[in-house]
C-alpha positions as CSV (number, residue, x, y, z in Angstrom):
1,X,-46.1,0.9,8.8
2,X,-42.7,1.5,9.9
3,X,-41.2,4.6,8.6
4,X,-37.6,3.0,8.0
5,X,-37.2,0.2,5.4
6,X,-34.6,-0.9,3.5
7,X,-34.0,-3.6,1.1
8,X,-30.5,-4.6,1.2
9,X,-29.4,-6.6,-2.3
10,X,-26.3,-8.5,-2.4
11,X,-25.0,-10.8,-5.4
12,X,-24.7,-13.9,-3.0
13,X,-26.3,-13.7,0.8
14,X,-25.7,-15.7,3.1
15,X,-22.6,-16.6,2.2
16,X,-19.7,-18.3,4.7
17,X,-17.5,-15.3,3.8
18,X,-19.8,-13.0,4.3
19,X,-20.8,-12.6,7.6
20,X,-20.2,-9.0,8.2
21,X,-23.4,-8.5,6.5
22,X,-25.4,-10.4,8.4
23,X,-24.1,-8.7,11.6
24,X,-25.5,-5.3,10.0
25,X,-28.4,-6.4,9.4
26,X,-28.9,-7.5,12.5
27,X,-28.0,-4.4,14.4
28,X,-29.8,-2.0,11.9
29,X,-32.9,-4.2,13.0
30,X,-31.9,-3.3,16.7
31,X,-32.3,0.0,15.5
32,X,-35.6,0.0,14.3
33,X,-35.2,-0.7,10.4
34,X,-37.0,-3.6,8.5
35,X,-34.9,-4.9,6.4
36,X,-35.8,-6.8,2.8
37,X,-33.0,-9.5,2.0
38,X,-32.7,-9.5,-1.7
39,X,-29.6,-11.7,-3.0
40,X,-29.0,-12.3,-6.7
41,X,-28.2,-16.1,-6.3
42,X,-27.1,-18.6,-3.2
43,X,-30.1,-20.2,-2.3
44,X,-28.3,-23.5,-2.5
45,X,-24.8,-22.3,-1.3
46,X,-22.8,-24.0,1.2
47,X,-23.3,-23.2,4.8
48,X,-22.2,-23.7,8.2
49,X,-23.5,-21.5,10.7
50,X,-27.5,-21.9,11.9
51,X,-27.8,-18.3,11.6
52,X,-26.9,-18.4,8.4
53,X,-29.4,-21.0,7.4
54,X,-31.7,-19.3,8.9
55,X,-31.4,-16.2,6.7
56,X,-31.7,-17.9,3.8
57,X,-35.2,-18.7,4.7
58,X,-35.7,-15.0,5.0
59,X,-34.2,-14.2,1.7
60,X,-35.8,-13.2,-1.7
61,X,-33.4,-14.5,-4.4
62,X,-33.7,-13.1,-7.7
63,X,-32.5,-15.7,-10.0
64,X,-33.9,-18.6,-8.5
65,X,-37.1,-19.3,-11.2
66,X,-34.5,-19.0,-13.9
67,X,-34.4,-16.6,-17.3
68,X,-38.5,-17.1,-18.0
69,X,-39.2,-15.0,-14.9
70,X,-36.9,-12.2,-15.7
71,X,-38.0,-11.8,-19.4
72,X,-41.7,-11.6,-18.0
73,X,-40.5,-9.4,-15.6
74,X,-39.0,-7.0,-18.3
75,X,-42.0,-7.4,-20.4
76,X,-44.9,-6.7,-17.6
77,X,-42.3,-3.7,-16.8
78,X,-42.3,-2.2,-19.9
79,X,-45.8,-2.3,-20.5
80,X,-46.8,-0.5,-17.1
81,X,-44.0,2.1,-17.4
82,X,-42.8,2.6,-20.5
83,X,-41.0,5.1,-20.7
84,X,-39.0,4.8,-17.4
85,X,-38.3,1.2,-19.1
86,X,-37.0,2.6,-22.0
87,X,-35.0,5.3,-20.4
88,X,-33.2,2.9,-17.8
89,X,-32.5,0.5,-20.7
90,X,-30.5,2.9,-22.9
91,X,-28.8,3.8,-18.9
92,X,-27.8,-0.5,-19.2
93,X,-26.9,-0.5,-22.6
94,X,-24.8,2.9,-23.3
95,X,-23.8,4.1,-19.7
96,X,-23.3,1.3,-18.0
97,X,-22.1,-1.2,-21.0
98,X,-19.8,1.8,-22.3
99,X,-16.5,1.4,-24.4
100,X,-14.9,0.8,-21.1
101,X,-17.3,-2.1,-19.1
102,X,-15.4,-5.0,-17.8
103,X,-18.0,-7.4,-18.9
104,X,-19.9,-7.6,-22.5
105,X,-23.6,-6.1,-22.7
106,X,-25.2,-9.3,-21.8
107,X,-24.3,-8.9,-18.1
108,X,-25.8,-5.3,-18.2
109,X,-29.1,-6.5,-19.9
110,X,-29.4,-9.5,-17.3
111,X,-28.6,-6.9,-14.8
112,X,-31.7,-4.4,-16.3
113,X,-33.8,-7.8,-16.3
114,X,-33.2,-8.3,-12.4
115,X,-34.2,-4.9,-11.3
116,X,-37.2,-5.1,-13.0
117,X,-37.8,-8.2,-11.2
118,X,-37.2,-7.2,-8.2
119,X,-39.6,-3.7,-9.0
120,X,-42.3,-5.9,-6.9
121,X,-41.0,-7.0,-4.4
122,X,-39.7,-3.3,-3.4
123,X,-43.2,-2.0,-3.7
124,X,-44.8,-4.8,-1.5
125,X,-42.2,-4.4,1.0
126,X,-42.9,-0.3,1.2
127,X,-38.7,-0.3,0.3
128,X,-37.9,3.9,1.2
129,X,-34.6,2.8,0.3
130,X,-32.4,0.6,-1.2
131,X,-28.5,-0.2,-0.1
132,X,-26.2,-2.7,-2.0
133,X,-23.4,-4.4,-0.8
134,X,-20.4,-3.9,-2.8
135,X,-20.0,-2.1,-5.7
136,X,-20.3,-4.7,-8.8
137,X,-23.6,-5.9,-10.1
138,X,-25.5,-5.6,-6.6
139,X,-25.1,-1.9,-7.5
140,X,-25.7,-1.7,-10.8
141,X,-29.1,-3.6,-10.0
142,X,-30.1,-0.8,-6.8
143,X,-29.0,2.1,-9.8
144,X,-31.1,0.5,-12.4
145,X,-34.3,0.1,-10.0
146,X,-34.2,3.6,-9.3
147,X,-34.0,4.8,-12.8
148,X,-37.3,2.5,-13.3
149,X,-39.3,4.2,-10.8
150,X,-37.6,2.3,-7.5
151,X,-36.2,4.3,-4.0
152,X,-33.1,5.9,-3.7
153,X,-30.3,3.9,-3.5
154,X,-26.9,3.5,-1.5
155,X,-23.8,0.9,-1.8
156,X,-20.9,-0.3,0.7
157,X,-17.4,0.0,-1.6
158,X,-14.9,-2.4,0.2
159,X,-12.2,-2.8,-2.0
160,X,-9.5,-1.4,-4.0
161,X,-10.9,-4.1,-7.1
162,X,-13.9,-2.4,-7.2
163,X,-12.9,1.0,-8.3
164,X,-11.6,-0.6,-11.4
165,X,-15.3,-2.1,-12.2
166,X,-17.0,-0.1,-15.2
167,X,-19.7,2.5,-14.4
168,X,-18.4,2.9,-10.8
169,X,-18.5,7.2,-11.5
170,X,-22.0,6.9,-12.4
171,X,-23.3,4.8,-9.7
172,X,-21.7,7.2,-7.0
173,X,-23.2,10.2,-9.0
174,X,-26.6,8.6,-8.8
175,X,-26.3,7.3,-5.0
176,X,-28.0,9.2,-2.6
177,X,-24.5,8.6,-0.4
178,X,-21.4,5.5,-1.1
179,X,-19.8,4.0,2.4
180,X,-16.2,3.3,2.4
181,X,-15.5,0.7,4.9
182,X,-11.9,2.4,5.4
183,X,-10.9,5.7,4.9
184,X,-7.7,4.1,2.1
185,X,-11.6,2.5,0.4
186,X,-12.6,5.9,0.4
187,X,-9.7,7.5,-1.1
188,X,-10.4,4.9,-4.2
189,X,-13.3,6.5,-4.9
190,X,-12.3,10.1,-4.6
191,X,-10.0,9.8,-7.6
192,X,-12.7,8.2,-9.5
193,X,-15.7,11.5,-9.4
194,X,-15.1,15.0,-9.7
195,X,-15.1,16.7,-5.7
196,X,-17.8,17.7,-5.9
197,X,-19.6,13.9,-5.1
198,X,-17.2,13.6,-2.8
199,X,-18.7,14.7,0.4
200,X,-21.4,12.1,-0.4
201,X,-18.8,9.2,0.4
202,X,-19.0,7.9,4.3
203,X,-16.7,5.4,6.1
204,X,-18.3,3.5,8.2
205,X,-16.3,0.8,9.3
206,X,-17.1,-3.3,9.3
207,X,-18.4,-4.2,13.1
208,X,-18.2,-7.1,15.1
209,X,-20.8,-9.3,16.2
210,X,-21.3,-9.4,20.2
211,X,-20.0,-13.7,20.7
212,X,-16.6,-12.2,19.5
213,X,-16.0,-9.5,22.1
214,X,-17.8,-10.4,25.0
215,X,-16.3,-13.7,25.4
216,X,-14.3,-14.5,28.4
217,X,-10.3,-13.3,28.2
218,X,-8.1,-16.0,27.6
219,X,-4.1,-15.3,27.6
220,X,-2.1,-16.0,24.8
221,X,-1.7,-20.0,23.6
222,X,1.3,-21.0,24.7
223,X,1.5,-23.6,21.8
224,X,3.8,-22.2,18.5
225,X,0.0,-21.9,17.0
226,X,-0.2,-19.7,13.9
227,X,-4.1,-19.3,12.2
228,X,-4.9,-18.1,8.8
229,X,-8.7,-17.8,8.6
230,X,-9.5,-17.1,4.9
231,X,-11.1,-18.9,1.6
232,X,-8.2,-20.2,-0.1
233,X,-7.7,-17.9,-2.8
234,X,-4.4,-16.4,-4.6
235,X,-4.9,-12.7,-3.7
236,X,-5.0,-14.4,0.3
237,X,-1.6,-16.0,-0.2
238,X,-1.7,-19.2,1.4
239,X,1.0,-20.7,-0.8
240,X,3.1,-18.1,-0.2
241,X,2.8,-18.7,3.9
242,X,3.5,-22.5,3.4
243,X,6.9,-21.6,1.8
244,X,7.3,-19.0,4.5
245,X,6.6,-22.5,7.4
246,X,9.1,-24.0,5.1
247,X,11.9,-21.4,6.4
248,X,11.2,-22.1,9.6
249,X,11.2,-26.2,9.6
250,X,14.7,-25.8,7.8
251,X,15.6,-24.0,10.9
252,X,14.2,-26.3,13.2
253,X,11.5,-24.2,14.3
254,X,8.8,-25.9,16.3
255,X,5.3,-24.4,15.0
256,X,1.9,-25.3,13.6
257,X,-0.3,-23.6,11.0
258,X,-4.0,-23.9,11.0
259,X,-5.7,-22.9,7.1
260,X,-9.2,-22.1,8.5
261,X,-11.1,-22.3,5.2
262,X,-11.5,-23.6,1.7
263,X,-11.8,-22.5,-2.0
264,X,-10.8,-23.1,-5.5
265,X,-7.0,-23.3,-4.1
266,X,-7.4,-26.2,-2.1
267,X,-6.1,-29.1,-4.0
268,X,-3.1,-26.9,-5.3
269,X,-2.2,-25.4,-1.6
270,X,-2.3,-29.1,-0.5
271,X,0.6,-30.2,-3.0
272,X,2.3,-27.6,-1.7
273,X,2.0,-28.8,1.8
274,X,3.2,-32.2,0.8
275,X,6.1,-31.1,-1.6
276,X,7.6,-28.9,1.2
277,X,7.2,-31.7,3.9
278,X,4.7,-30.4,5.8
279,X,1.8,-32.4,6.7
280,X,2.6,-33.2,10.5
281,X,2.9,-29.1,11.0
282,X,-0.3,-27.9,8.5
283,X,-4.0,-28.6,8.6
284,X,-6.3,-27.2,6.3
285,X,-9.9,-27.1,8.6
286,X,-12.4,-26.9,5.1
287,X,-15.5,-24.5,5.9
288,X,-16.1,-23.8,9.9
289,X,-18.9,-21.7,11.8
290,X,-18.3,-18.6,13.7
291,X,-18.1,-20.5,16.4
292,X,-15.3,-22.6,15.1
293,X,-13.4,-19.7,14.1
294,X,-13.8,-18.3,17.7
295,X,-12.2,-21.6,19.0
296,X,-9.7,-21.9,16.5
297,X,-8.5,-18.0,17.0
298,X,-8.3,-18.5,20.8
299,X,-6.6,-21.4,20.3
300,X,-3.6,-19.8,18.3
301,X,-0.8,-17.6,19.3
302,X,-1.4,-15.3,16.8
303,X,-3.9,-14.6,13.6
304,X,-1.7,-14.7,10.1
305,X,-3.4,-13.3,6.8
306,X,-0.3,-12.6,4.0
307,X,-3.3,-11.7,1.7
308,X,-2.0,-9.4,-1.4
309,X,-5.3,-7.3,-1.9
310,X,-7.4,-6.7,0.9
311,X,-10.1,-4.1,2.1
312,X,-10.1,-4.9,6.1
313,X,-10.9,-8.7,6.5
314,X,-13.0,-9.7,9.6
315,X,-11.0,-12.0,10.7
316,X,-8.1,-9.6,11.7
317,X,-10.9,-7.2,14.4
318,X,-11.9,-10.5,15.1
319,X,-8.3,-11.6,16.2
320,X,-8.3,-8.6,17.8
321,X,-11.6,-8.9,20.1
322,X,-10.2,-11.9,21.0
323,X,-7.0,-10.2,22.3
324,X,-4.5,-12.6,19.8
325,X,-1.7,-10.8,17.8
326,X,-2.6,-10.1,14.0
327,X,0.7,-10.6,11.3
328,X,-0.7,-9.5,8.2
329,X,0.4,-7.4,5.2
330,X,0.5,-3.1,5.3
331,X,-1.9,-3.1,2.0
332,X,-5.6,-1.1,2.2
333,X,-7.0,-0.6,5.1
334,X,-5.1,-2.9,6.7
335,X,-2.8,-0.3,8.3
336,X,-5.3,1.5,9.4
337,X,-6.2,-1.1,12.4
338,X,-2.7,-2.7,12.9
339,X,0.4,-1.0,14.0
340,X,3.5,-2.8,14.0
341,X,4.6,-3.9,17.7
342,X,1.6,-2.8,19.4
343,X,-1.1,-5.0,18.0
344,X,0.9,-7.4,16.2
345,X,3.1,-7.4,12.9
346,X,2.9,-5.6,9.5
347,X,5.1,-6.8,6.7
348,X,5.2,-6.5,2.6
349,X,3.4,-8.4,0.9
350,X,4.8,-10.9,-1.2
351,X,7.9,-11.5,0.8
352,X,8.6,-15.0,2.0
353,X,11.7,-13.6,3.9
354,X,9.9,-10.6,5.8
355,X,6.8,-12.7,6.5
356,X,9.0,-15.7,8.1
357,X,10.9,-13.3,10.2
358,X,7.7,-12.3,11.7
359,X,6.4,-15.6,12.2
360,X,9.5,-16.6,14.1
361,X,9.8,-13.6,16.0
362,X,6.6,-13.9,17.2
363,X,7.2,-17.5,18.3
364,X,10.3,-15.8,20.7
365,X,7.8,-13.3,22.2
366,X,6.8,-14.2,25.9
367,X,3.3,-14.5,27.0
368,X,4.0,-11.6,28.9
369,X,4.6,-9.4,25.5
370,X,1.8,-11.7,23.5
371,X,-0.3,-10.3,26.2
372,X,0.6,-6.9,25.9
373,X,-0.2,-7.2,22.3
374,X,-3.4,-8.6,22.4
375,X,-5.1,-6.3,25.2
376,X,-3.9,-3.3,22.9
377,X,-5.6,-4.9,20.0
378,X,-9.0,-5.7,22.1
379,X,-8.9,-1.5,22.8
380,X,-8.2,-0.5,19.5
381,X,-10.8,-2.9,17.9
382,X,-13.7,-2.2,20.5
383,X,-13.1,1.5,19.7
384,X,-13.1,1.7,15.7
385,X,-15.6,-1.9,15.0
386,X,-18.3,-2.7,17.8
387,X,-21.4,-3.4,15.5
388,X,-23.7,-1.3,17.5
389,X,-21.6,1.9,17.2
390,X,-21.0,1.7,13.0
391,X,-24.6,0.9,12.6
392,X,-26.1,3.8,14.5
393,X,-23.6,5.8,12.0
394,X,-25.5,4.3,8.9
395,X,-28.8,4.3,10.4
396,X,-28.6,8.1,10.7
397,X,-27.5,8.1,6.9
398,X,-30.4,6.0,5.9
399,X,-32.7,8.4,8.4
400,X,-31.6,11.4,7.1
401,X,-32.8,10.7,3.5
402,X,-36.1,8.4,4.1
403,X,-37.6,11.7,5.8
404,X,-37.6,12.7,1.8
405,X,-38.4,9.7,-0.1
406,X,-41.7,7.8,-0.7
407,X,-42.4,3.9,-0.8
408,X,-41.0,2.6,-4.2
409,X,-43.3,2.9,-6.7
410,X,-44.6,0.4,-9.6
């Protein structure tokens, strides 16, 4: 049996926005891991890519056989163990569900229910480990698994949101280690545990898949061509970038604006495009593959992303890889990657004014200084995001600790 294998839960996987997972997957399998895909729900999501679809097929999802499963699951749980059943229920119900929980104590209990469920599958697979992605309820399902008899756990923290989540102390105390994908994600968590956990929290960063750096180099679109690649969301400001196009048609500007993506905003970021007069300059493209984002990027003069909350998106190292320019907003992580007139353009968020002004002086850059830009980006991307390199980093995390652990155990 091979030594090294993990069971990766995520609350929705695949999913079009998540990618990034897939990828590391993918290259921890390169490294010599199995890997157990466990998602909570998504097994009738939405998808574009093959690979994608493909993964699903490989995926055990949790709350697919609906609530009579899970209360068996509790039930044949507690009557093989328990005491570890009682133990990690009064962890759901008083730690976890505490005066301060952002959601009532029927999210915790459905919570306890699914790692009981998924107690099985861990043990059949051989899991030496367990590593959730992001630090919400995937987590709290990996902590509670444990505390019923289940491997060691990890999670991936990507966002400044998800320090604010309820029990996020207590599942970095009971982690075996917490990765930061930024070292801003990991300062979040510092100022959430006493130091002394702190030395337990990693960055390792998001990578990129292989198709998006190895492609042939293409110079800059000459076209005005600006692409936003994001679901259409409020925190990722795509209203506030069609009023910043707006500034620049009442100056006569000649542009375009590709919306790569869809979401819950749709309808209402469409008005917006039609009461500003802006139809013949703005295209929303719905839900696109990879591949699609590839071709829409290259096709661009420069990725834009006015987002008001980030972690590190993708799309920007992906911009990158692809040598294009990345305007985006200096909040997270963000800075970490982009510096202002060598890879592209930083600006406030929330400003209209500032976030125009880059937009137009990026339309007056020559190729020549596009160029510039862009192979500057390619560098600093390939150096901080290839795949291959951050998953080595995790795999020796995951190493180090299964050379202590057993199986998960039932």
């Amino acid at each position: 049996m091979n030594k090294f294998r993990i069971a990766y839960i995520v609350n929705e996987y695949p999913k079009v926005s998540h990618t990034f997972i897939r990828r590391e997957i993918f290259a921890l399998e390169r490294q010599g891991f199995d890997i157990l895909r466990i998602s909570l729900r998504g097994w009738n999501a939405e998808l574009v890519d093959e690979e994608d679809m493909q993964e699903r097929q490989r995926t055990h999802y949790v709350l697919k056989n609906g609530i009579p499963k899970l209360l068996w699951s509790m039930l044949r749980t507690f009557l093989t163990h328990p005491w570890r059943f009682l133990s990690a229920l009064a962890l759901a119900t008083t730690v976890m569900a505490g005066r301060r929980a952002d959601r009532p104590l029927p999210y915790h209990l459905a919570y306890f229910a699914e790692a009981c469920h998924i107690l099985p599958w861990l043990k059949t697979f051989g899991a030496t480990h367990v590593h959730a992605h992001f630090a919400s309820n995937s987590a709290e399902v990996a902590l509670l698994a444990h505390a019923l008899g289940g491997p060691p756990y990890s999670f991936t923290f990507h966002g400044e949101q998800e320090s604010l989540l309820s029990g996020i102390d207590e599942k970095i105390r009971r982690a075996l280690f917490v990765v930061a994908i930024t070292s801003y994600a990991r300062s979040q968590l510092f100022h959430r545990v006493e130091n002394s956990c702190w030395p337990k929290i990693k960055v390792v960063h998001c990578g990129l898949e292989l198709a998006f750096h190895s492609v042939e180099s293409l110079p800059p679109s000459f076209h005005p061509r600006f692409v936003c690649v994001s679901r259409l969301t409020r925190k990722k400001g795509q209203l506030l970038l069609v009023e910043a196009a707006y500034r620049l048609a009442q100056k006569d500007i000649n542009f375009e604006l590709v919306l790569a993506g869809d979401g819950e905003m749709r309808a209402e970021v469409e008005e917006s495009i039609k009461r500003f007069g802006l139809t013949r300059q703005i295209r929303i493209t719905g839900w696109i593959s990879s591949s699609q984002v590839r071709e829409e990027i290259l096709a661009a003069r420069a990725l834009v992303l006015p987002s008001f909350d980030e972690g590190l998106p993708v799309v920007i190292m992906e911009a990158m890889a692809l040598r294009r320019p990345v305007l985006a907003t200096y909040v997270s992580g963000i800075p970490e990657l982009v510096t202002t007139g060598e890879h592209g353009w930083l600006f406030p968020a929330g400003s209209i004014d500032d976030l125009a002004t880059a937009m137009q002086d990026c339309l007056l850059k020559s190729p020549e200084e596009l160029q510039k830009m862009g192979d500057a980006g390619y560098l600093r991307v390939m150096q901080r995001h290839s795949i291959d390199t951050e998953a080595v980093k995790l795999a020796e995390y995951f190493r180090a600790e299964a050379e202590f652990n057993t199986p998960a155990r039932n």
